[in-house]
Structures are given as C-alpha cells and as structure tokens.
C-alpha positions in Angstrom: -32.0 -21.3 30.0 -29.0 -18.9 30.6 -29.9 -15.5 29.3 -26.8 -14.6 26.9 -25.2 -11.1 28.6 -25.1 -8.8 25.4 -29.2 -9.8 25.4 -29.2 -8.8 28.8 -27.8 -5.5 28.9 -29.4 -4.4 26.0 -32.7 -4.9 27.5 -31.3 -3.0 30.7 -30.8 0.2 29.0 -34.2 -0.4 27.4 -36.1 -0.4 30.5 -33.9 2.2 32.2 -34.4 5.3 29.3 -37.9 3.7 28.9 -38.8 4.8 32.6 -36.5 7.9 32.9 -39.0 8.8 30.0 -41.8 7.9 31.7 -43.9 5.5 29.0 -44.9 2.1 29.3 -43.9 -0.7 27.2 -47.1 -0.2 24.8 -45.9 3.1 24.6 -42.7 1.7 23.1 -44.3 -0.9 21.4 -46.3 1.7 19.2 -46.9 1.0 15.8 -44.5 -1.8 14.9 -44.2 -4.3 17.8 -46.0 -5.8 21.1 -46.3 -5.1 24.6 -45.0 -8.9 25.2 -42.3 -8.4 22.5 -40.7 -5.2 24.6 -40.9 -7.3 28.1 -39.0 -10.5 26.7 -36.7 -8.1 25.2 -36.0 -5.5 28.6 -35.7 -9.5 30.2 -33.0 -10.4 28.3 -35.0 -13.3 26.7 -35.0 -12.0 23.0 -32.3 -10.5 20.8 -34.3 -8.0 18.8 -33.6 -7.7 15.3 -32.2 -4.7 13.9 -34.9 -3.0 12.8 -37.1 -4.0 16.1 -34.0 -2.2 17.8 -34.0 0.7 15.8 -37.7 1.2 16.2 -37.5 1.1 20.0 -34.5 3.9 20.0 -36.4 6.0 17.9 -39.4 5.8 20.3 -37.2 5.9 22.9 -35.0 9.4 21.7 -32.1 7.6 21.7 -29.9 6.1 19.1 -29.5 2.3 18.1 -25.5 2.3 19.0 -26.1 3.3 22.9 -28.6 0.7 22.9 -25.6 -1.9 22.2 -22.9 -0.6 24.5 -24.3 1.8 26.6 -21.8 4.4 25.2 -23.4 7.9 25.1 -23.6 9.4 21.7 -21.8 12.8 22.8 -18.1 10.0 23.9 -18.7 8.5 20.8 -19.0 11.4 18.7 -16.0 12.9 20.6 -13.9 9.7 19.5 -15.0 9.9 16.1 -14.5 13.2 15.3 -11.4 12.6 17.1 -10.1 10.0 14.6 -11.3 11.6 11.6 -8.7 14.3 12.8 -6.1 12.5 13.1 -6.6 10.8 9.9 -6.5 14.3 8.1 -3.7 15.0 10.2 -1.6 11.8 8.8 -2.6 12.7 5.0 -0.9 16.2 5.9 1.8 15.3 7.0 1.5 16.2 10.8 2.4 13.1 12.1 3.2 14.3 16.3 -0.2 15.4 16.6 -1.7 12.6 14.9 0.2 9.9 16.6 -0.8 11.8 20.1 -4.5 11.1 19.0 -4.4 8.1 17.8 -2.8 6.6 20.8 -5.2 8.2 23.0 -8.3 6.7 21.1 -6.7 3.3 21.8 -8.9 1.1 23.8 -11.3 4.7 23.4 -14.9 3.1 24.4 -16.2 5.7 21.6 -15.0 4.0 19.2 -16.3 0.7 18.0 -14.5 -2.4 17.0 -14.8 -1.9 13.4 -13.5 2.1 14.2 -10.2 0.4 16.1 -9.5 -1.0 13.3 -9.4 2.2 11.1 -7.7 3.7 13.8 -5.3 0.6 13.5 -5.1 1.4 9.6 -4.4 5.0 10.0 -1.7 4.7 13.0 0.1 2.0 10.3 0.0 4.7 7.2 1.0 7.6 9.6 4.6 5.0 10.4 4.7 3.9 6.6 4.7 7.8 5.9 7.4 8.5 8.2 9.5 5.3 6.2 9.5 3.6 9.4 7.8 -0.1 7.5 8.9 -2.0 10.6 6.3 -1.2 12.8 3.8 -0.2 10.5 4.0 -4.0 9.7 3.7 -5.0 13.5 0.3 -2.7 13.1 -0.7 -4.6 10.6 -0.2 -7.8 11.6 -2.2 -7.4 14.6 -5.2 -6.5 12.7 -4.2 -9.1 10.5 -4.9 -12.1 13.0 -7.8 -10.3 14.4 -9.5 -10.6 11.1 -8.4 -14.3 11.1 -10.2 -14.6 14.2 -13.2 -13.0 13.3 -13.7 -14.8 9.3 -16.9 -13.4 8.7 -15.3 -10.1 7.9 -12.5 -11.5 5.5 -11.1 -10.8 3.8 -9.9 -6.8 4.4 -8.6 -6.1 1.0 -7.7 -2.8 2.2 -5.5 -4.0 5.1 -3.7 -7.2 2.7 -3.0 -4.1 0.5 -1.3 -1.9 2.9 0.5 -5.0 4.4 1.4 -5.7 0.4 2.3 -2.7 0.0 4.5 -2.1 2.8 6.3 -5.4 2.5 7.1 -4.2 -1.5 8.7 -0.8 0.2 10.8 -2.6 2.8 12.1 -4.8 -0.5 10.7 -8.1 0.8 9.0 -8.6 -2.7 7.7 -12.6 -2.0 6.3 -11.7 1.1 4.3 -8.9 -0.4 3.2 -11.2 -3.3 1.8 -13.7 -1.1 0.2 -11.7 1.6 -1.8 -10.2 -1.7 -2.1 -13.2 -3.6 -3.9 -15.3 -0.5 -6.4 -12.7 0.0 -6.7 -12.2 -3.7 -7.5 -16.2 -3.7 -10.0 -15.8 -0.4 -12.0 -12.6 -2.0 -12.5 -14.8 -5.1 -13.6 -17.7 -3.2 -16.1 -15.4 -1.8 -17.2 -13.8 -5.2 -15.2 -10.5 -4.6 -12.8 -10.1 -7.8 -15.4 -7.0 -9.0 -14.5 -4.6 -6.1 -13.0 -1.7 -6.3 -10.6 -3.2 -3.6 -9.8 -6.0 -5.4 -8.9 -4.8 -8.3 -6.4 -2.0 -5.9 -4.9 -5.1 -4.3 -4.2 -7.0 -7.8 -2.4 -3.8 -8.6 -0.1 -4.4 -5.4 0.7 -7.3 -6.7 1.3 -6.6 -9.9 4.1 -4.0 -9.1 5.4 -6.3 -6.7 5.8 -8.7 -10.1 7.2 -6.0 -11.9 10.0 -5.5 -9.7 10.9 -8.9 -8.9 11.7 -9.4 -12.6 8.2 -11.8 -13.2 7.2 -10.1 -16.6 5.3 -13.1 -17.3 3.0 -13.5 -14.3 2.9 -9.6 -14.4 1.8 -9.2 -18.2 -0.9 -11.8 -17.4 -2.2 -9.9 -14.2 -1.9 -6.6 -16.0 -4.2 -7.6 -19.1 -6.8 -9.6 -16.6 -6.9 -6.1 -14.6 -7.0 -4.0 -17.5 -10.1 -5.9 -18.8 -11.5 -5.8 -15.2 -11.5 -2.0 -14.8 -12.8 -1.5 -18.5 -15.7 -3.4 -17.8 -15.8 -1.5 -14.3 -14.3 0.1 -11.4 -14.0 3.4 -9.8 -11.6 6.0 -11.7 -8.9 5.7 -8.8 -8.7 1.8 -9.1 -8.7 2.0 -13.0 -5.6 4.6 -13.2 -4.1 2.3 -10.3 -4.0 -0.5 -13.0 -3.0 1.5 -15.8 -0.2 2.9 -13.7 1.2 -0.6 -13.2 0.4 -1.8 -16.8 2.7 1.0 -17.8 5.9 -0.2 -16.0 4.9 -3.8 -17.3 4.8 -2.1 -21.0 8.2 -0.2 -20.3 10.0 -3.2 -18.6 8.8 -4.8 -22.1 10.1 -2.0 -24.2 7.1 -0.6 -25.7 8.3 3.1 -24.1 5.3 4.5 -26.4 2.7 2.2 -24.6 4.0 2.7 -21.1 3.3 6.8 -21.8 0.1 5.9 -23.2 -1.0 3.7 -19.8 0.0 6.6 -18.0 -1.4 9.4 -19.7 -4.8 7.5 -19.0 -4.2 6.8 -15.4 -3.6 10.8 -14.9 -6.9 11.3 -16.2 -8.5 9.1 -14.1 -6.2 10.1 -10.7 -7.2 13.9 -11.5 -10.9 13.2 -10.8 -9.9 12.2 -7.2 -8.3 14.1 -4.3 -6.0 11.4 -3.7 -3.0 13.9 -3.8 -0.3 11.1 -2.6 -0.9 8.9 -5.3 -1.3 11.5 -8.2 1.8 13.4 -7.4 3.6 9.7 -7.4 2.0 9.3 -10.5 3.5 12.6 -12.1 7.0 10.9 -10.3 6.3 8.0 -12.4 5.7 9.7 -15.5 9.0 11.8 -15.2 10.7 8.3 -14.7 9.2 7.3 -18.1 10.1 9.9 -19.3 14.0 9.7 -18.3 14.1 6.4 -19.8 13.8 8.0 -23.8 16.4 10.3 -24.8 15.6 14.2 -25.0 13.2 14.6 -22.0 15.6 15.3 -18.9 14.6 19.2 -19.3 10.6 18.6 -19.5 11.3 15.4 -16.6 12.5 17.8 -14.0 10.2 20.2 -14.5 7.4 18.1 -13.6 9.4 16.9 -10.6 10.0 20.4 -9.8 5.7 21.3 -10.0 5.0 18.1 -7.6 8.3 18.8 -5.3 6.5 20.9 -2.3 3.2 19.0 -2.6 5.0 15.6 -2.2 6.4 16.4 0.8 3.3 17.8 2.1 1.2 14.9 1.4 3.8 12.1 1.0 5.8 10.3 3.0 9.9 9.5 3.5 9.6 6.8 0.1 7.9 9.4 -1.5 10.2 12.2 -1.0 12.9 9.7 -1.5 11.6 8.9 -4.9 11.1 12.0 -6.3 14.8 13.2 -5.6 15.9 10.2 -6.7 14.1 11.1 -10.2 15.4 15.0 -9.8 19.1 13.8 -9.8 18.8 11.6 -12.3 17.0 14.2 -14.7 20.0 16.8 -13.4 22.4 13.5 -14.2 21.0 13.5 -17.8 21.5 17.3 -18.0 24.9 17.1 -17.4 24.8 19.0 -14.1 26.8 16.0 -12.2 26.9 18.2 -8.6 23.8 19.4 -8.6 22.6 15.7 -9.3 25.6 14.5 -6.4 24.1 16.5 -3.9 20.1 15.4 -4.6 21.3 12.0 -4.8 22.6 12.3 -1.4 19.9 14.2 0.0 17.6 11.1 -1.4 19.8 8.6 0.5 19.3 10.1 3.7 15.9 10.4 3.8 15.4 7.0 2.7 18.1 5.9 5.6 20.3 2.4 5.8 17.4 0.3 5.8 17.1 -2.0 2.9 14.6 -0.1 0.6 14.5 -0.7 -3.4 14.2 2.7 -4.0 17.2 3.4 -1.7 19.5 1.4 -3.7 18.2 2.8 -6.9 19.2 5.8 -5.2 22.7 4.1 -5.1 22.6 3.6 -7.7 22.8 6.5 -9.3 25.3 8.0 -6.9 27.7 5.2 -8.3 26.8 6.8 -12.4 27.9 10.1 -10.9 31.3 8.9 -9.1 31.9 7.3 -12.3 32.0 10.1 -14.2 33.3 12.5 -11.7 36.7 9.7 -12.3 36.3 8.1 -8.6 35.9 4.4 -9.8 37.0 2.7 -6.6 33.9 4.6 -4.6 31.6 4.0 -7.7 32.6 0.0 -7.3 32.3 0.5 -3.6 28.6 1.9 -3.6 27.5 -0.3 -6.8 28.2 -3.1 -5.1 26.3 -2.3 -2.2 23.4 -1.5 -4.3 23.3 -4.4 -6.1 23.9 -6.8 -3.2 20.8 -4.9 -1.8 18.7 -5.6 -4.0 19.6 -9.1 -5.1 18.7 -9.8 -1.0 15.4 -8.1 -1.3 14.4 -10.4 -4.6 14.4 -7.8 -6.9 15.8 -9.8 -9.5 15.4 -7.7 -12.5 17.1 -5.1 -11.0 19.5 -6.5 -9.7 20.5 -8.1 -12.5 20.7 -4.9 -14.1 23.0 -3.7 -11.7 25.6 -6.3 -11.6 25.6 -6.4 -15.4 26.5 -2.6 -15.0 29.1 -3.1 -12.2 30.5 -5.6 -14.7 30.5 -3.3 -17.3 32.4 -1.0 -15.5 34.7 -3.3 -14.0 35.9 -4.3 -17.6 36.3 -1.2 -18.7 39.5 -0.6 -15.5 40.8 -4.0 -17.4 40.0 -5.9 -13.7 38.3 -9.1 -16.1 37.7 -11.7 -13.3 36.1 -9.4 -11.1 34.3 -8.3 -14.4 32.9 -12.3 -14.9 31.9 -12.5 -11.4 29.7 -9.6 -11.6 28.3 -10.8 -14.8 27.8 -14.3 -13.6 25.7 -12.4 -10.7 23.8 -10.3 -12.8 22.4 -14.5 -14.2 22.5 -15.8 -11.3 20.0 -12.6 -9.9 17.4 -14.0 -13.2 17.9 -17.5 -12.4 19.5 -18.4 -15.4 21.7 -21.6 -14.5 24.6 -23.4 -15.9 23.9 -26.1 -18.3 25.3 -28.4 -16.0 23.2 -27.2 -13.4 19.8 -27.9 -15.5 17.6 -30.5 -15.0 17.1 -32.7 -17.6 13.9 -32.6 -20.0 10.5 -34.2 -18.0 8.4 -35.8 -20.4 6.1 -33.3 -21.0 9.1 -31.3 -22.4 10.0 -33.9 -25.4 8.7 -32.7 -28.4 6.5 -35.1 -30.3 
C-alpha cells in the first residue's frame, strides 16, 4: 500500500525532534497513546488525528503547525505578524508600505493557505481603497475559483461580499447582485442564513437593489433582514441592515423613517471600531438629510466633523462621496463656487472610470452650470452623467437624470430634444410603449 506523502513527512519530523530530544516513542506515547501507535505514525502508516497530533507536539516541545509543514514557528510568526501589519497599514491609509508587504508574503511559506487568502483579501481592499476596482476584482476572482476548487470551504461570504461590493462601486450593479445572490443561495443550502456574514452580504445586495431602481425585491430583502438582525446578529451587521433599510425607506418617501433607520444603525456602528463604515454612515446621514429642506447648514457640518478621518481611514469612493455631499450641502446654501470647486475636486478623485457616485458627482456639477447661466456645459456634462449611469444599470437614477436633463431642455424651448430625454428617463425604468407590451398571459385575466 503506497504511504500517502503528507502521512509521511509528518511522521519524519516526529521521529527527527523525537531523537534530537532524546526520548523513546513510549516517552512520547505517555499518557494518551501507544508505543505501536507513535511507530505506525513516524512510518508514515497512520494519519493521526488531531488531538493524537497535538498530544505528541506537546510532548515533543513543539507546536502542532511545524508538525504539518515543517515550517519553524519563529518564519511563521514573522509572516504573521507581518500580514497583520500590513492589514493595519491598509485600514490607515498607507497603502506603499502595505502593498510592499503584502507582495513579499506572497508564496511566504509562513503563511498558511487559509492566511494567503487573507493576504488575498487585504491586497484586494488596499486596490478598492485606492479606487482602483479593476484589479481588486482580478484579486478576487482568483480566490474566487480557488474556493470553487476547494467546496468544502464554501461559501466565503466575506469574499462574495467584497466582490459584491466592488462590482456595485465600479457601477456593474447585475453582476454584483448575482455574485451575492449565488452565494446567498449556497450559504442557505448549507444552513448559513443566521451568520453574521450573511446577513453583511444580504446587505450588499440589498444596496445593489436599491440603486438599480428594484424597490420591490429591495423592500422585501430589507424587511427579511430587518427581522433577521432583530432576532440576532452582531451590532455591526444589524446597523449594516438598518443603513440599507433607510435608503429603501427614503427611495420610498417616508424621509422620517429613513432618519429613523439610520439613527439606529449609528448606535449600533459606534459600539465598533469600524471607522470606514461609521464615518460613511455619518456621509449617509448628511445625504438624508440634504434630501428635506432646511438641513444644508447642520448637513455640512457633519461632513465637515468626518472630513479628515475619511480620508484617513477611507478610500478614493469614500473621499469622493463625502465631497460630493459637501458641495451639494454648499449648493443648497447658495454658495455655487465654493460648491463648483468641491464638486470638481470630487470628480477627480473619483477619475473617468465609470463609477455611480462619479456621475452623481456630475451630476451636480451640471445643477451648478445651470444656475451659474452656462446651459450648453450643463447639457454637455448632464448628458454624460446620465448616459453613465443608464450603462452601469442604475436605472432609478438614471431615470432621474434624464427626466431632469429633460426638464431643463424644455425650459431653453429645444422640445424634441426635451421628449427624447424624457422618453430615456422610461426607457432607463423599463416602462414600454403600449405597442411594445405583450399581451395579457392567462394568469393575468381577471376572473
């Protein structure tokens, strides 16, 4: 019978520490196992069961893990310590010296397989920090169909929710929705739907809904999370579902509501040190709060409180956002170039690449040329906006901003420019022509 190699050298580095200690195999045997049980296993003829192999390293002064791969505790603590660095390093914002250390741990025999793959997650947040979605994507997808390979460790919540996540940021909203949706579907085949991480990944989701414009699929996601996390759930997954549930509630028009939601999920965020997330939170709120009348003053100085910590713990999206929010509360105030020059500042940390948040940046910087009396460059960048998002699937949005480009183009008396816009801001919902409706199936017909 062919004695299986991982048996083998396992039972090498038994015997070897065993003698370079001097003690016999009874000696190692001692008070749990045989004599006969240590030989087949220094043979190679028995895998020994985890708590076999943990007895035998503690008689042999050694630790369990060098037993396994033969990697000395003092490389693999190096590695560790190593990654957990780098990993603070990322949440700081240092991102040079934590992409130096992360590719040097690659391949890093220190580190086990499971620790590669954190090392994959972190080296995929440090490039979604830096707004660069592309290749924290490629990251991802590589671990991706390693965990495909390997199905006893599916699914990874935590890696279909950055992947979710990511895809949401870079504006391809379907591909976000499935990637979450077909590990939601695996974690409930495997009895997983009361984690902690699947409830974070439903929230994904949900906000992925949200901005494609699906109220309905996202109002019926919001309430099955929100009796999820009130039944259980950590305090950072519960104000993750409250945070969403307050963008379904606003998108609704129940303003109060939405406020209420996130009132609740600031509670729950401020028992964590999760600094990204609560200071995108207070972003959120301030949003919120810019969509009722009267706020602008109290918005921007919550923007303002959160500004230096955002970009010290968030990334380009995050910075992005926020003076997206600032120029729209200094819009509000009346301060149009104060609010020009944070809107442009937004833009270019947000760059060219199709992002929703940089067109809502666009947005806005259309509002301001409107009122600053340069119509043709607020057509010009309204346009772009909206094409941007209707692309991305960000239907609600975009619907929204045809409808205002229409608006606007009525107003300068150009009405078949006007009707092409508006027939865009239907198209962008999916509302069709009568012609173009299919006629009633039978389940339709009324009785």
């Amino acid at each position: 019978m062919d004695v299986p190699e991982e048996s083998s050298l396992v039972g090498q580095r038994i015997r070897t520490r065993r003698i370079e200690l001097g003690l016999s195999q009874a000696d190692v045997a001692e008070g749990m196992l045989s004599p006969s049980y240590v030989s087949l296993v220094e043979s190679g003829r028995r895998q020994p069961a985890a708590s076999a192999l943990a007895h035998i390293a503690e008689r042999l002064r050694t630790d369990v893990e060098y037993l396994r791969d033969g990697v000395d505790a003092t490389v693999r603590n190096r590695a560790r310590l190593e990654l957990s660095k780098a990993e603070v390093l990322v949440r700081q914002g240092q991102y040079e010296p934590a992409l130096r250390s992360l590719e040097t741990l690659a391949d890093d025999p220190g580190l086990n397989e499971e620790q590669q793959r954190h090392r994959g997650m972190v080296l995929a947040l440090l490039h979604e920090r830096q707004g660069d979605l592309e290749t924290a994507l490629v990251v991802l997808a590589e671990l991706r169909q390693s965990a495909r390979r390997n199905r006893a460790t599916e699914p990874w919540l935590d890696l279909a929710q950055a992947m979710a996540r990511c895809y949401h940021e870079a504006g391809d909203l379907d591909m976000a929705i499935q990637v979450g949706e077909e590990a939601m579907s695996h974690a409930a085949d495997l009895g997983l739907t009361a984690s902690d991480e699947y409830v974070r990944l439903g929230s994904s989701v949900l906000g992925c809904y949200i901005d494609r414009g699906d109220l309905a699929h996202a109002t019926m996601l919001a309430t099955d999370l929100v009796r999820s996390v009130d039944e259980m759930g950590a305090p950072h997954s519960r104000g993750a579902v409250y945070w969403n549930a307050a963008f379904v509630a606003e998108a609704r028009g129940d303003l109060a509501q939405a406020l209420m939601l996130v009132d609740r999920a600031l509670a729950l965020f401020g028992e964590s040190d999760d600094r990204r997330n609560l200071n995108r939170l207070r972003i959120g709120y301030a949003w919120l709060l810019l969509q009722g009348e009267g706020h602008s003053e109290q918005a921007l100085t919550m923007l303002d409180s959160v500004r230096e910590d955002t970009s010290t713990h968030g990334g380009a999206v995050d910075v992005g956002y926020l003076e997206t929010e600032r120029a729209r509360a200094l819009f509000a105030m009346g301060r149009l170039d104060q609010s020009r020059e944070t809107i442009q500042s937004a833009i270019e940390v947000l760059g060219d690449q199709p992002r929703i948040e940089g067109a809502r940046a666009r947005l806005l910087l259309a509002r301001i040329h409107w009122e600053e009396g340069d119509s043709e460059r607020c057509l010009q960048v309204c346009t772009e906006a909206a094409g941007m998002l209707e692309g991305m699937g960000a239907s609600r949005q975009a619907a929204a901003a045809w409808r205002e480009l229409g608006e606007m183009q009525r107003e300068l008396g150009d009405v078949e420019q006007a009707l092409d816009s508006f027939d865009r801001a239907l198209r962008a919902v999916r509302v069709a022509s009568a012609a173009a409706v299919p006629p009633s199936q039978p389940s339709d017909i009324e009785d």
